[in-house]
N, C-alpha and C positions, 0 to 999 in steps of 0.2 A: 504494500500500500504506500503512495506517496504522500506525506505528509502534508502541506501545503496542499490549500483547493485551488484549482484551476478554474481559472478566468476565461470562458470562451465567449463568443458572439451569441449561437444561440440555443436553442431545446437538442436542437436536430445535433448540435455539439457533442453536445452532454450526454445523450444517448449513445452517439456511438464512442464516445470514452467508457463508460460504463458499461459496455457490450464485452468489453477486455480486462479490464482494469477495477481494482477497488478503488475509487478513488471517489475524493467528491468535488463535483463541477458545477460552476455556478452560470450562469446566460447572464450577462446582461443586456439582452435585447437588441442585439445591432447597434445602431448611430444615436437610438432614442437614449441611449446611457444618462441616467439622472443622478441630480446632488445625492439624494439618497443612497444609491447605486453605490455610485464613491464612499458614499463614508460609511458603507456596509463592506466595502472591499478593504478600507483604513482599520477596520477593525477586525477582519481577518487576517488581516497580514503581522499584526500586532500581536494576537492569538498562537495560529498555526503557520504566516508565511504564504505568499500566493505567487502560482504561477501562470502572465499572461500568454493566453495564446489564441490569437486572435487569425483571422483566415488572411491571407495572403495576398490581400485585393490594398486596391485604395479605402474602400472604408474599414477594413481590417486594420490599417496604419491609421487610420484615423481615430478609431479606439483604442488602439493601442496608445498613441501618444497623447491624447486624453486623459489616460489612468497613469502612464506613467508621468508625466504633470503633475496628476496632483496629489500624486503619491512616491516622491523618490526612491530609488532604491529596491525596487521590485526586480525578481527573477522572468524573465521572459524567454518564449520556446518559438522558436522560428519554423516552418516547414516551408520548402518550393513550391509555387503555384504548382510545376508538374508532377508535385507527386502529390497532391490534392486539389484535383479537377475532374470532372465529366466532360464531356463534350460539349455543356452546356454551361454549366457551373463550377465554381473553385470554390471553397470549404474545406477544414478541419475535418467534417464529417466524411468528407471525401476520399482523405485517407486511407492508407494501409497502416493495420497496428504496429508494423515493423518502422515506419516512417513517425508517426508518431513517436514510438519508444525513443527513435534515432533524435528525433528534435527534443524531449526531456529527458535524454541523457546529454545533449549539448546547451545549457540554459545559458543566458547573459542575461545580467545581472544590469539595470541602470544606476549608472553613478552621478554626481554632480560633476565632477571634474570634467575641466575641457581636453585635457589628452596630450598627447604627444605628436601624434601627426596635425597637419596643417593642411590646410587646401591648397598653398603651392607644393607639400608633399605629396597631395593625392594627384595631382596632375604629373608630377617627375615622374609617380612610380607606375604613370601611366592609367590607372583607373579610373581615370575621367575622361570621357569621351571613346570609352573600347568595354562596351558590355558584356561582352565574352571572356575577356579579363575580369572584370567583376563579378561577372557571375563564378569564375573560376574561384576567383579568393573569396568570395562569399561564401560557397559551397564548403570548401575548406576549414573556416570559421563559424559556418553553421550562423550564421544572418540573413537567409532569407534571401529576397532577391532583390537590394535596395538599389536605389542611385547612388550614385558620387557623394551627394553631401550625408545622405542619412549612413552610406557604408562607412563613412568617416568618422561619425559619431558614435555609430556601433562599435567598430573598432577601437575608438578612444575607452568607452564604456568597458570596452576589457582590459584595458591597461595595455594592448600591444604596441609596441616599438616598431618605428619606420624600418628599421635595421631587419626586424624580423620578417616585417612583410615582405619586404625585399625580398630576403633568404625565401618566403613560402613562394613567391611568383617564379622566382629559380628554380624549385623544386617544382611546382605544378607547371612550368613550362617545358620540361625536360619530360614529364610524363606523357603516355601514345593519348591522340585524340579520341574522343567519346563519339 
């Protein structure tokens, strides 16, 4: 069982988490997220700790940085749009339990600190303007599928060093194509 409850979007979440998993998972309802909402989730996290994971879309980051606003410091679980979609839709519930396990065995954590790398860093190391790059060191990092400024921010939020990034695009560059 994972201690800390998990923060999804919605019902249809929550059910297929519980389809696998002891665990307990809360909706907050899509975009409608209210004051209440928060400070039921401020109070969880002070309790037992919570983990967001939010579906992989734009209003998925949109909830997400909502809760992490106005709650610092919360653990957060990332999955790829492709390994949670249909043909038609992207979701959590979309998933496979194996992809899920994989994204809450990889959580970041938000911090207040601004970081070590910089936005003339992210452009050197090449991650701005080359999305197949990013999406390469995002996969690697287990962040989802962000842009330039919010990979930047994730990355800070783990404490990683320019130095190391560096070292990881050397290493995922030298590996065969997917």
């Amino acid at each position: 069982m994972i201690r800390e409850v998990i923060i999804v979007e919605g019902e249809n979440d929550v059910k297929h988490l519980k389809s696998f998993m002891d665990v307990d998972a809360i909706s907050v309802s899509g975009l409608g997220i209210t004051i209440e909402t928060i400070e039921m989730i401020k109070a969880l996290n002070e309790k037992r700790g919570v983990i967001v994971f939010c579906d992989p879309d734009h209003p998925g980051e949109k909830i997400r940085a909502k809760i992490n606003e106005a709650i610092p410091g919360l653990k957060n679980a990332f999955i790829n749009k492709k390994d949670a979609r249909t043909s038609k839709k992207v979701g959590v519930e979309h998933a496979t339990k194996e992809k899920i396990l994989e994204a809450l065995d990889n959580l970041v954590t938000y911090k207040e600190n601004e970081g070590d790398i910089s936005e003339s860093d992210m452009v050197e190391l090449g991650l701005v303007g080359d999305k197949r790059l990013r999406d390469k060191v995002s996969a690697y990092y287990h962040l989802g599928e962000p842009n330039a400024k919010t990979m930047r921010k994730r990355l800070n939020m783990l404490e990683v060093k320019k130095e190391e990034v560096q070292k990881t695009i050397c290493k995922i560059s030298s590996l065969p194509q997917k």
